[in-house]
C-alpha positions in Angstrom: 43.6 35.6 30.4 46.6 34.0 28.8 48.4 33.9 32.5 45.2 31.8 33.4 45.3 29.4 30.5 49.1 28.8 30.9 48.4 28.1 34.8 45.9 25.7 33.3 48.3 24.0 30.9 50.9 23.7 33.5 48.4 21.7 36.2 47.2 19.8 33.6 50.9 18.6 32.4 51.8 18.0 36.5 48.4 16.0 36.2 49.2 13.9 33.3 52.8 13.7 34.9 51.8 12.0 38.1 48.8 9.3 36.1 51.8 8.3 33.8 54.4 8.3 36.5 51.8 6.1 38.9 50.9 3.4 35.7 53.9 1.1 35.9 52.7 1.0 39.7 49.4 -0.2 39.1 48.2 -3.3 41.1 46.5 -6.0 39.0 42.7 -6.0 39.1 41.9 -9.7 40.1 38.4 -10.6 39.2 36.7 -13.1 41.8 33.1 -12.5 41.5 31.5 -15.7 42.4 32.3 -17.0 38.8 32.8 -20.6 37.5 36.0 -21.6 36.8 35.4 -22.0 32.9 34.3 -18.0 33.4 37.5 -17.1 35.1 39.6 -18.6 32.3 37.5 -16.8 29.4 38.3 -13.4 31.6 42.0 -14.2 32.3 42.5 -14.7 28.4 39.7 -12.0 26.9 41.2 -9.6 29.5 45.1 -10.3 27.7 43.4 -10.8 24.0 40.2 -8.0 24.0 40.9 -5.9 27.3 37.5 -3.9 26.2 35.0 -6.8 26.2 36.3 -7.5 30.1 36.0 -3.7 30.5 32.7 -3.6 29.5 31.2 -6.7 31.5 33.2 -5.6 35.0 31.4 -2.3 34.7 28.6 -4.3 34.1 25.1 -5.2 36.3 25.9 -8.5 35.1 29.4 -9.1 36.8 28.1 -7.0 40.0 25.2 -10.0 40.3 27.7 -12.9 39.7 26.9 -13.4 36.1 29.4 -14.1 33.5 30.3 -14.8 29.9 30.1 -18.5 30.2 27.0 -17.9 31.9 25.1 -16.5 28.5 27.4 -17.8 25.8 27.7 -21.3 26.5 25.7 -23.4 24.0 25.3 -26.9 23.7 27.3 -28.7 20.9 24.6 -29.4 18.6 24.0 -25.1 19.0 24.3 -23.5 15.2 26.4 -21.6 16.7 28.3 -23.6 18.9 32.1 -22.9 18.4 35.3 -23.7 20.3 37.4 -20.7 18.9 38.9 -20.3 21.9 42.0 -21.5 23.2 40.6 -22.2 26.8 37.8 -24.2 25.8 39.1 -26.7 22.5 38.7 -30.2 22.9 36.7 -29.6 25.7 32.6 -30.1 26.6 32.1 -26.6 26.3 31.2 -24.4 23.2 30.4 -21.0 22.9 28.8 -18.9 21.0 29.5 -15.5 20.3 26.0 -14.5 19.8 23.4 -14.3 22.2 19.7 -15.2 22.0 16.5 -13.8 23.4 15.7 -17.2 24.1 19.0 -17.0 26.6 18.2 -13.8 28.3 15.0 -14.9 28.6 16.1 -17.6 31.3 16.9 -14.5 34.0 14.5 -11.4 32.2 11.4 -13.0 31.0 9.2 -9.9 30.8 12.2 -8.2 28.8 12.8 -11.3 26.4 9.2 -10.7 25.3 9.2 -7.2 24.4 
């Protein structure tokens, strides 16, 4: 049992081995989904800034359709909510907010939006 368990250990430290050897050689993933230009910038700097929110939405349905941030979190100025936290989009036309209304999804899911 123990020579089993060391075997184990062993393949598992050659495993480890070769994924951290193999890192620095990584390519870049380059997202080009169809995407506004506006939504390419928000993913360039949320993927540098907040890695997980970029993680999260290229796993997503939404990125696999050609839908992006900008797409749901663009507001128009006089929006509550409207912000322009971001470096990409101050002093610009556009204003985002970070929250997300059923009135928004209910554009593309109008059945869901009413639930």
């Amino acid at each position: 049992m123990k020579s089993k368990t060391l075997k184990l250990a062993i393949l598992s430290l050659i495993g480890l081995g070769t994924v951290l050897h193999a890192a620095p050689n990584a390519k870049l993933l380059v997202i080009n989904r169809n995407v506004s230009v506006e939504a390419k910038a928000c993913i360039k700097c949320h993927a540098d800034v907040n890695n997980g929110i970029v993680h999260d939405w290229r796993n997503s349905r939404h990125a696999h359709v050609g839908v992006s941030c900008i797409d749901c979190h663009q507001v128009n100025a006089d929006n509550p909510m409207a912000a322009q936290n971001c470096e990409g989009v101050k002093g610009t036309n556009t204003f985002i907010s970070p929250i997300v209304t059923p009135a928004t999804c209910s554009k593309c899911h109008p059945a869901e939006a009413h639930e």
